[in-house]
Backbone as CSV, one residue per row, in Angstrom:
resi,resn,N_x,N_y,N_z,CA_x,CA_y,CA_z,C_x,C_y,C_z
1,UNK,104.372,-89.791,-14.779,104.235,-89.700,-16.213,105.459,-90.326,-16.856
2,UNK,104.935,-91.126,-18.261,106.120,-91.621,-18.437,106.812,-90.957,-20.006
3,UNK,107.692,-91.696,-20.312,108.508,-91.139,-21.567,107.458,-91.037,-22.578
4,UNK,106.694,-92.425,-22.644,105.596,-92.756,-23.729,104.786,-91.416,-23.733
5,UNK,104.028,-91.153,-22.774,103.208,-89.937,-22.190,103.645,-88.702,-22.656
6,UNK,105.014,-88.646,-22.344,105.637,-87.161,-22.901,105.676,-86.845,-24.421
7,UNK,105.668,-88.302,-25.059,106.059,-88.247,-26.736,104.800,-88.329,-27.000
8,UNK,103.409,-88.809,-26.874,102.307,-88.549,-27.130,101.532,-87.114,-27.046
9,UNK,102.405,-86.784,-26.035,101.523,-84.787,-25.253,100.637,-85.470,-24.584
10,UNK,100.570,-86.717,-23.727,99.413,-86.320,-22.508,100.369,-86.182,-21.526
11,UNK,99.088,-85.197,-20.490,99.921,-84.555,-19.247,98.608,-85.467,-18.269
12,UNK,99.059,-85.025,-17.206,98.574,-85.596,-16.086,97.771,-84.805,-15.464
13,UNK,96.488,-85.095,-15.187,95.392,-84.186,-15.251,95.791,-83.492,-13.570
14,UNK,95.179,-82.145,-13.628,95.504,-81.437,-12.286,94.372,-81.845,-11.316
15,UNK,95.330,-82.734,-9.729,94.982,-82.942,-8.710,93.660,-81.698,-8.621
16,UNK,92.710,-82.186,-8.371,91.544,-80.965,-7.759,92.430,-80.410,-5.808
17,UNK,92.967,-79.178,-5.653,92.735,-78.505,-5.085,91.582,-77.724,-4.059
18,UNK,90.640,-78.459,-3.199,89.819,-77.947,-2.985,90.021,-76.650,-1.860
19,UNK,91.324,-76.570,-1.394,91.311,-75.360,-0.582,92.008,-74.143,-1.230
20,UNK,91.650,-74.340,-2.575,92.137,-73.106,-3.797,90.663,-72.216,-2.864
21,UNK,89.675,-72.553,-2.556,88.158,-71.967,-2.501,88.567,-70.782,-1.171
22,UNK,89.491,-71.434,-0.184,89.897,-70.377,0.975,90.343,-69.070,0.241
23,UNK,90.526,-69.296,-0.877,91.539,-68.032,-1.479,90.555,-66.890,-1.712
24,UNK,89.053,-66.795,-2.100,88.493,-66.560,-2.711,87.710,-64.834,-1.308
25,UNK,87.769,-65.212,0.016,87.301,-64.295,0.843,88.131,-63.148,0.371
26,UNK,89.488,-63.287,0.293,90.893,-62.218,0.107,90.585,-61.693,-1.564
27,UNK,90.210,-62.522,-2.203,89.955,-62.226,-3.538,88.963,-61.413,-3.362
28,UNK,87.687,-61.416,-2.944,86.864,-60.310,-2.887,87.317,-59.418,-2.255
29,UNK,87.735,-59.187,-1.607,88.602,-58.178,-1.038,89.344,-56.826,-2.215
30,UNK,90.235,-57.914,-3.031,91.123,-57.343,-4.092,89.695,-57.133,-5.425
31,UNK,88.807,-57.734,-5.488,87.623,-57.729,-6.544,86.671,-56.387,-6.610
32,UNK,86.638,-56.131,-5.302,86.007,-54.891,-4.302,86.300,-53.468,-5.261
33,UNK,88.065,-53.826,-4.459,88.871,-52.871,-4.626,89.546,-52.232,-6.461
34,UNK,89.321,-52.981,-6.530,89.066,-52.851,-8.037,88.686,-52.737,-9.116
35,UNK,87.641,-53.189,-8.637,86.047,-53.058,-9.916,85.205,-52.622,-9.339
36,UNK,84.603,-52.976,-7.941,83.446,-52.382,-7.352,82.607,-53.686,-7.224
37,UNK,82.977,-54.646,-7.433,81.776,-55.653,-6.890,82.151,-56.446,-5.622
38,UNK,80.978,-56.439,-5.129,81.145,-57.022,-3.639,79.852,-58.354,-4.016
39,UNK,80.525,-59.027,-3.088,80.089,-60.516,-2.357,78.198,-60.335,-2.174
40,UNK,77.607,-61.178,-2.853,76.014,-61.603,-2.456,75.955,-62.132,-1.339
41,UNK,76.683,-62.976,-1.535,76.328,-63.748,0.064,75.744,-65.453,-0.689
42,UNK,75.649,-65.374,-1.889,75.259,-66.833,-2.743,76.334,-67.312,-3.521
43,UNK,76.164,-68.401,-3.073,77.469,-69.550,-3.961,76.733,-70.846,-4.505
44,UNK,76.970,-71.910,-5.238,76.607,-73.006,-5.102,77.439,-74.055,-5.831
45,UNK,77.362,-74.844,-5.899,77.947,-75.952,-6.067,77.244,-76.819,-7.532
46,UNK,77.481,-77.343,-8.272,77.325,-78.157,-9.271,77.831,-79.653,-9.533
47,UNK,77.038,-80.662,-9.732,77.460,-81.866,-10.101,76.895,-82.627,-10.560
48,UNK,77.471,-83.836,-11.403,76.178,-84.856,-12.059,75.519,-85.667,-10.909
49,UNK,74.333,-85.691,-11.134,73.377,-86.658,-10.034,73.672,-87.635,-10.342
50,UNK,73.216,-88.893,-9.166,74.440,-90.255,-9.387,72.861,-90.628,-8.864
51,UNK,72.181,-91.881,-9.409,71.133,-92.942,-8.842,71.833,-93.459,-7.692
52,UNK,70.857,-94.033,-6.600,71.769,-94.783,-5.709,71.490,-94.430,-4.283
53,UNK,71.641,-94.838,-3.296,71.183,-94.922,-2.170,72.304,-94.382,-1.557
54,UNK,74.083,-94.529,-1.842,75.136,-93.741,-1.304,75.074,-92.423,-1.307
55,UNK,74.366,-92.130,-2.748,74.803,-90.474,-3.001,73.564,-89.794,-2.647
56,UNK,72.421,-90.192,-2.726,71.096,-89.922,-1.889,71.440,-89.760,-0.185
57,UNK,72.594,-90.550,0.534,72.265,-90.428,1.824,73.517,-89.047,2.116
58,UNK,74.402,-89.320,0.836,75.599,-87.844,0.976,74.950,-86.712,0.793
59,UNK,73.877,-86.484,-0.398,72.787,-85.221,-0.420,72.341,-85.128,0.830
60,UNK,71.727,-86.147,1.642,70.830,-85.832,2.880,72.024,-85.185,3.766
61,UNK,73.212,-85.641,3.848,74.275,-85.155,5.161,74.663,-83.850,4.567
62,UNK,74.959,-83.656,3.285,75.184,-81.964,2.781,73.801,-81.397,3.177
63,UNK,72.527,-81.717,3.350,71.427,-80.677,3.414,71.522,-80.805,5.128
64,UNK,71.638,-81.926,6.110,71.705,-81.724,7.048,72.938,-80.658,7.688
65,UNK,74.072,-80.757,6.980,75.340,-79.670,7.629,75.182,-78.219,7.434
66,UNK,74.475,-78.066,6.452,74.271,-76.628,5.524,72.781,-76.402,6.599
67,UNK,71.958,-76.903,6.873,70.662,-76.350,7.090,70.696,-76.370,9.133
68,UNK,71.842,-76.480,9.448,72.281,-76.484,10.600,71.697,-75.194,11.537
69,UNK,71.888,-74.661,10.941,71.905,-72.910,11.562,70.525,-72.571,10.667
70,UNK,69.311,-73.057,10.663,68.007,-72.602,10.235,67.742,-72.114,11.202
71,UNK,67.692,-73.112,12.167,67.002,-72.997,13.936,67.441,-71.507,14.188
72,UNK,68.249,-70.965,13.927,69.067,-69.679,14.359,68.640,-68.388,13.543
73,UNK,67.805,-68.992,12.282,67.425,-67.671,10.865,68.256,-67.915,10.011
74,UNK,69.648,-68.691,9.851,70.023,-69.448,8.483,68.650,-69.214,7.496
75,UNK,69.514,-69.442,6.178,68.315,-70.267,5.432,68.586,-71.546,4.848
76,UNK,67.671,-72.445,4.766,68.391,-73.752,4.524,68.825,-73.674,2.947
77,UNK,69.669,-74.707,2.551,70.043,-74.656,1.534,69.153,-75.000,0.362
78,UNK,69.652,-75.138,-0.932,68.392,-75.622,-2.113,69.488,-76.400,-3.106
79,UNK,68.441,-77.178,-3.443,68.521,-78.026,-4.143,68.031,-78.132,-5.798
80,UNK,68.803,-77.983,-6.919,67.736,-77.915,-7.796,68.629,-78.547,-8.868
81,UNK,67.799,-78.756,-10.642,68.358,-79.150,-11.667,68.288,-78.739,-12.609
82,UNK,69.197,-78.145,-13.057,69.274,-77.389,-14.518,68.164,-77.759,-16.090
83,UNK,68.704,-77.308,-17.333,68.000,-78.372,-18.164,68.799,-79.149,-18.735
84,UNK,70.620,-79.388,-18.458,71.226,-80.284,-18.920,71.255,-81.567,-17.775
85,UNK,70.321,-81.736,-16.933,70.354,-82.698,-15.661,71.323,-82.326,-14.609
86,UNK,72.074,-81.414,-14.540,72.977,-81.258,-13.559,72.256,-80.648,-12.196
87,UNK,72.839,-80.725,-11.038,72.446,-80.815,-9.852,73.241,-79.862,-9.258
88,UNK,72.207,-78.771,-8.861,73.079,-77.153,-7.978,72.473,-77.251,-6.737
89,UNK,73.247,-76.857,-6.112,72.737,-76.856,-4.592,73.461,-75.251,-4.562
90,UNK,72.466,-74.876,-4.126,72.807,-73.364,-3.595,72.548,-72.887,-1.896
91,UNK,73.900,-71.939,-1.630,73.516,-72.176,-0.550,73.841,-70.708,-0.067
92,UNK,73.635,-69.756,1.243,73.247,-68.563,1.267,73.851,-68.280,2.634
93,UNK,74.650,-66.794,2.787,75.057,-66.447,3.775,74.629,-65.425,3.866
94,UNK,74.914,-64.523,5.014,75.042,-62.948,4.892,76.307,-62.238,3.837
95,UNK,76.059,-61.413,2.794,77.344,-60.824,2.237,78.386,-60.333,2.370
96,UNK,77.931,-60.178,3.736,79.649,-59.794,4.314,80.793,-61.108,4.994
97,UNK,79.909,-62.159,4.750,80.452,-63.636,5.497,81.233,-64.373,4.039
98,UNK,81.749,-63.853,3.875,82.336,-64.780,2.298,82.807,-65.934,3.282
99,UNK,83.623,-65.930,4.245,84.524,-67.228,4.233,83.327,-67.833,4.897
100,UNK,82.118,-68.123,5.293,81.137,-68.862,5.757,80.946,-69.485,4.782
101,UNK,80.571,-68.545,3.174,80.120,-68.988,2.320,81.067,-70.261,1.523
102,UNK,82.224,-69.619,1.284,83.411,-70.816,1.117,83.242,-71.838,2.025
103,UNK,83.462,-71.838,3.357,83.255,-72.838,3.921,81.986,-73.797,3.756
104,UNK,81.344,-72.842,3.613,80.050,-74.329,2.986,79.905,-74.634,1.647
105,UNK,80.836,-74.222,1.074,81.171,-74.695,-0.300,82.172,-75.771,-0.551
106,UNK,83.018,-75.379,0.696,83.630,-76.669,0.343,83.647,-78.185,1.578
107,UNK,82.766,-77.503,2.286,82.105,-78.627,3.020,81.214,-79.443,2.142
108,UNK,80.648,-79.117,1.110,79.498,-79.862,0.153,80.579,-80.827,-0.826
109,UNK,81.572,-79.750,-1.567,82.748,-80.550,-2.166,83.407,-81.808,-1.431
110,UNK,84.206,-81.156,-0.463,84.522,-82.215,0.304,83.684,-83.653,0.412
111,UNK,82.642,-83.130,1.414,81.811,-84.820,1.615,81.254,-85.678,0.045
112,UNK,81.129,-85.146,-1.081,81.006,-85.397,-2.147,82.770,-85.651,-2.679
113,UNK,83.631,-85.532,-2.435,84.527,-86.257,-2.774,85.171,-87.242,-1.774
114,UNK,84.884,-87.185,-0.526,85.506,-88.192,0.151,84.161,-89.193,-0.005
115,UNK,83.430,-89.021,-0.159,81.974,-89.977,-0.425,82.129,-91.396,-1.519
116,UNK,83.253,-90.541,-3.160,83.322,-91.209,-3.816,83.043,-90.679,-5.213
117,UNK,82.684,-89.605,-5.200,81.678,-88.937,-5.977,82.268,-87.728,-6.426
118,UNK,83.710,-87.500,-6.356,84.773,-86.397,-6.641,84.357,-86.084,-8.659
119,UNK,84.226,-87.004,-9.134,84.102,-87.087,-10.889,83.156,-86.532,-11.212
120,UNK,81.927,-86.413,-10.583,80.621,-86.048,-10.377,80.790,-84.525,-10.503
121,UNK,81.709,-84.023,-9.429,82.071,-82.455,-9.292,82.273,-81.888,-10.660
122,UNK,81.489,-80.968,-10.866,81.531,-79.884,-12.104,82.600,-78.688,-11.199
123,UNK,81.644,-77.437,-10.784,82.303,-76.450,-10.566,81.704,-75.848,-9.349
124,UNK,82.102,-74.774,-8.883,81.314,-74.224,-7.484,81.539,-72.593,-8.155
125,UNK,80.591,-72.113,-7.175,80.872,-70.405,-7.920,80.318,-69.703,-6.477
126,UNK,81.078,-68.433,-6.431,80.695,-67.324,-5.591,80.131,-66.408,-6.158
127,UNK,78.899,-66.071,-6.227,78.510,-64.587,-6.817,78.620,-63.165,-5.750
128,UNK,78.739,-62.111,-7.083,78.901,-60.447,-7.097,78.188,-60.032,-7.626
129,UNK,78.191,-58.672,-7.551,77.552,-57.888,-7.907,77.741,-56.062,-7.575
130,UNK,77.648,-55.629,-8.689,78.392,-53.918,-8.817,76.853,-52.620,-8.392
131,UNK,77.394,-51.703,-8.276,76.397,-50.959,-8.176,75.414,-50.481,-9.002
132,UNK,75.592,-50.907,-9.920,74.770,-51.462,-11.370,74.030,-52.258,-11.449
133,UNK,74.215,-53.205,-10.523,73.634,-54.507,-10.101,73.734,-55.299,-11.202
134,UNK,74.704,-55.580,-11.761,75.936,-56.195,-12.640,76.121,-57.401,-12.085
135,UNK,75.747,-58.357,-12.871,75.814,-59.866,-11.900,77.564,-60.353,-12.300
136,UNK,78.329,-61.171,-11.353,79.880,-61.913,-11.724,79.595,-62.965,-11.088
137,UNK,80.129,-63.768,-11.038,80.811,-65.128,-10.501,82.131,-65.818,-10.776
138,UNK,82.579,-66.109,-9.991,84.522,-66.713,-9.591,83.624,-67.557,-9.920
139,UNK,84.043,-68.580,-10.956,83.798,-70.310,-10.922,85.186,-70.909,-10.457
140,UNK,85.013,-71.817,-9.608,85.647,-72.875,-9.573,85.524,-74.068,-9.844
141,UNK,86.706,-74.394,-11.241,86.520,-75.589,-12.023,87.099,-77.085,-11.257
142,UNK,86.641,-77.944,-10.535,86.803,-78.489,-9.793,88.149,-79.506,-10.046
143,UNK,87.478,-79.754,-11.415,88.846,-80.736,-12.513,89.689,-80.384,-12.894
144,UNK,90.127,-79.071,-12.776,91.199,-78.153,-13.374,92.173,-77.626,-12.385
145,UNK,91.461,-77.400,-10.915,91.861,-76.559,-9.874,91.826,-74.777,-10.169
146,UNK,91.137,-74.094,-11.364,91.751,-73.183,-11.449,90.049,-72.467,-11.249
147,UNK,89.722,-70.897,-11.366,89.413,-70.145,-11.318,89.149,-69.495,-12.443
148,UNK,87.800,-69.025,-12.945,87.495,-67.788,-14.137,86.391,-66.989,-13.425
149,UNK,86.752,-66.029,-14.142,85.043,-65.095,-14.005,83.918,-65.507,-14.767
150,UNK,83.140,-65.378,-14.678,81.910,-65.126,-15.985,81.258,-64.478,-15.625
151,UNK,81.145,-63.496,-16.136,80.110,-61.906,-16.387,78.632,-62.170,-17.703
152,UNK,77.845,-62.702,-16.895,76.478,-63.019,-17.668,75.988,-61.314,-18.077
153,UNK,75.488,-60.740,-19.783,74.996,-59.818,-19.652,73.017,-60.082,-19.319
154,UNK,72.078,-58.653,-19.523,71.241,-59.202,-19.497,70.486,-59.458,-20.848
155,UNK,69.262,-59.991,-20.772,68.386,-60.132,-21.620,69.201,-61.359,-22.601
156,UNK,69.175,-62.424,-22.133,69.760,-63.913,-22.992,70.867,-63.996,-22.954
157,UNK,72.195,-65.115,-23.463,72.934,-65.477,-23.162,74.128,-65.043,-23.935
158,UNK,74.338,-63.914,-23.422,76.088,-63.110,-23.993,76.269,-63.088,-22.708
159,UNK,77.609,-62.786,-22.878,78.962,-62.042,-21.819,79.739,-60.988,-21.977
160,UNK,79.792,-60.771,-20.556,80.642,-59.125,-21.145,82.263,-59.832,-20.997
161,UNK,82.657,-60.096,-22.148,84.059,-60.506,-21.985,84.953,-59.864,-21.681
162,UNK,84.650,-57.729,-21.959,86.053,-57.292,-20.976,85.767,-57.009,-19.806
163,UNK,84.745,-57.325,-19.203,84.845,-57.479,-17.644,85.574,-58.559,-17.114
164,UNK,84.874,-59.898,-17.648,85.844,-60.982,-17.117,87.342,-61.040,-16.988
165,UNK,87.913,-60.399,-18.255,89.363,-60.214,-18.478,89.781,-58.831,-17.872
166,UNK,89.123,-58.084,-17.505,89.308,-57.249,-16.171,89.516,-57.439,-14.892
167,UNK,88.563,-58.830,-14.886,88.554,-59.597,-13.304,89.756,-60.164,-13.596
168,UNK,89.908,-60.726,-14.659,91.002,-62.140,-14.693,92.382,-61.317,-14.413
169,UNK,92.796,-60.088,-15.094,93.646,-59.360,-14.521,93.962,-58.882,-12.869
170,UNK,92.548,-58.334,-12.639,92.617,-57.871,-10.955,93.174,-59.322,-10.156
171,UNK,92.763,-60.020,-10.239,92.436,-61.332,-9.469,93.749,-62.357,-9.892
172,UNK,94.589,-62.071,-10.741,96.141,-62.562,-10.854,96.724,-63.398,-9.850
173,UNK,96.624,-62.615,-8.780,97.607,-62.491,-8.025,96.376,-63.446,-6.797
174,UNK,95.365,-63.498,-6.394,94.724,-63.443,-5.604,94.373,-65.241,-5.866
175,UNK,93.919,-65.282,-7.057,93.756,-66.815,-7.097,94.597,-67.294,-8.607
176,UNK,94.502,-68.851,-8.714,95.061,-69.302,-9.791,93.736,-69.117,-10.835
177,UNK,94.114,-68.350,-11.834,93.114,-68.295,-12.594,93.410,-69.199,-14.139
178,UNK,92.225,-69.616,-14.516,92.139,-70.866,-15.872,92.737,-70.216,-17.041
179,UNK,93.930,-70.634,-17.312,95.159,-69.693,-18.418,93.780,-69.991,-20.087
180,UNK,93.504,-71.178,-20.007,92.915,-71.830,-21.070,91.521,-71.054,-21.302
181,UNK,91.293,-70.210,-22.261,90.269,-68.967,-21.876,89.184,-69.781,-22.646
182,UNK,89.197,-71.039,-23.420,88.031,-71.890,-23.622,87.423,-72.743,-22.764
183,UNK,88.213,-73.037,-21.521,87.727,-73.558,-19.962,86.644,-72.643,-19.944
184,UNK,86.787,-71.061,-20.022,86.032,-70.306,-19.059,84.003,-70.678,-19.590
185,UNK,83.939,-71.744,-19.224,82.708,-72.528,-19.788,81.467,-71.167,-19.092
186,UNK,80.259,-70.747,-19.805,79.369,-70.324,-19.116,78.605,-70.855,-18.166
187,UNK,78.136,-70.790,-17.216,76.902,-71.306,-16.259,75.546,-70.546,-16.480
188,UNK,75.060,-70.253,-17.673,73.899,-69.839,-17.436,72.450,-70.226,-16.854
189,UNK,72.495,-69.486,-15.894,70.911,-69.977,-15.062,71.578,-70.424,-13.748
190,UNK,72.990,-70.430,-13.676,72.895,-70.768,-12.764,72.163,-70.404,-11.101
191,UNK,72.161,-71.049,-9.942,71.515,-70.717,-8.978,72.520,-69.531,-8.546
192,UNK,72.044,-68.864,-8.068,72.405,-67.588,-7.190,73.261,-66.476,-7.999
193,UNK,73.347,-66.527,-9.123,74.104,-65.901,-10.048,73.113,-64.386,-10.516
């Protein structure tokens, strides 16, 4: 960054972090222990669809790595599109396997950014859920490197905002969470949420 840069106020956008996502097994852990919500076992991934025969054959190698372990009772992964065109791939573990689930979260990230296709990346999310059956999700903002909650309520599109800032407190320490509380963008509809 240069002098010019500094006297204007632009900063230099934050490197994406993709093994911020390892953090997230230990975070449920501390999420658990604190609020009461534990791990679904569903995460998925988000990004703009790209035309093209490169990013068509990177979808086919993310559905081939993820759908690996069908043969075994896996379930294969899914594929779907919002109504703003964006592209979720959701993908499904047992709930007690968070770091499986991370790991195939950021196996999808990964080959989608070493592919070429890193800009494309929106966000990835782990979902929870309380004994209420209280839906959460950790988003991870891919362009930011950082972490929010979003606590969808039911019946249409509010949030319970002092849950999130309940999470965002518990979870301090556990992951880097998005200081910028207008980042904390909603995902409604999303898959596995």
């Amino acid at each position: 960054m240069g002098l010019l840069d500094t006297i204007l106020g632009r900063s230099k956008p934050v490197r994406p972090d993709l093994d911020q996502l390892f953090a997230v097994p230990s975070a449920a852990l501390t999420l658990q222990a604190a609020t009461g919500f534990v791990p679904t076992g569903l995460g998925s991934v988000c990004f703009a669809g790209v035309e093209g025969g490169t990013f068509a054959r990177i979808q086919q190698d993310v559905r081939e790595l993820l759908d690996a372990d069908t043969a075994s009772g896996g379930v294969p992964v899914e594929f779907s599109r919002d109504s703003y065109g964006y592209t979720w791939l959701l993908a499904r573990q047992p709930a007690e396997d968070t770091a499986s689930l991370v790991n195939d979260l950021h196996a999808v990230n990964t080959l989608l950014q070493d592919g070429g296709f890193g800009p494309q990346l929106l966000c990835s999310l782990v979902s929870f859920r309380d004994e209420r059956e209280r839906p959460l999700a950790l988003v991870y903002l891919y362009k930011r490197g950082t972490f929010y909650p979003f606590a969808p309520l039911p019946g249409g599109e509010k949030r319970d905002n002092e849950l999130e800032l309940q999470v965002r407190a518990a979870l301090g320490d556990d992951l880097r969470v998005e200081k910028d509380l207008a980042r904390w963008f909603p995902v409604w509809g999303a898959p596995g949420l």
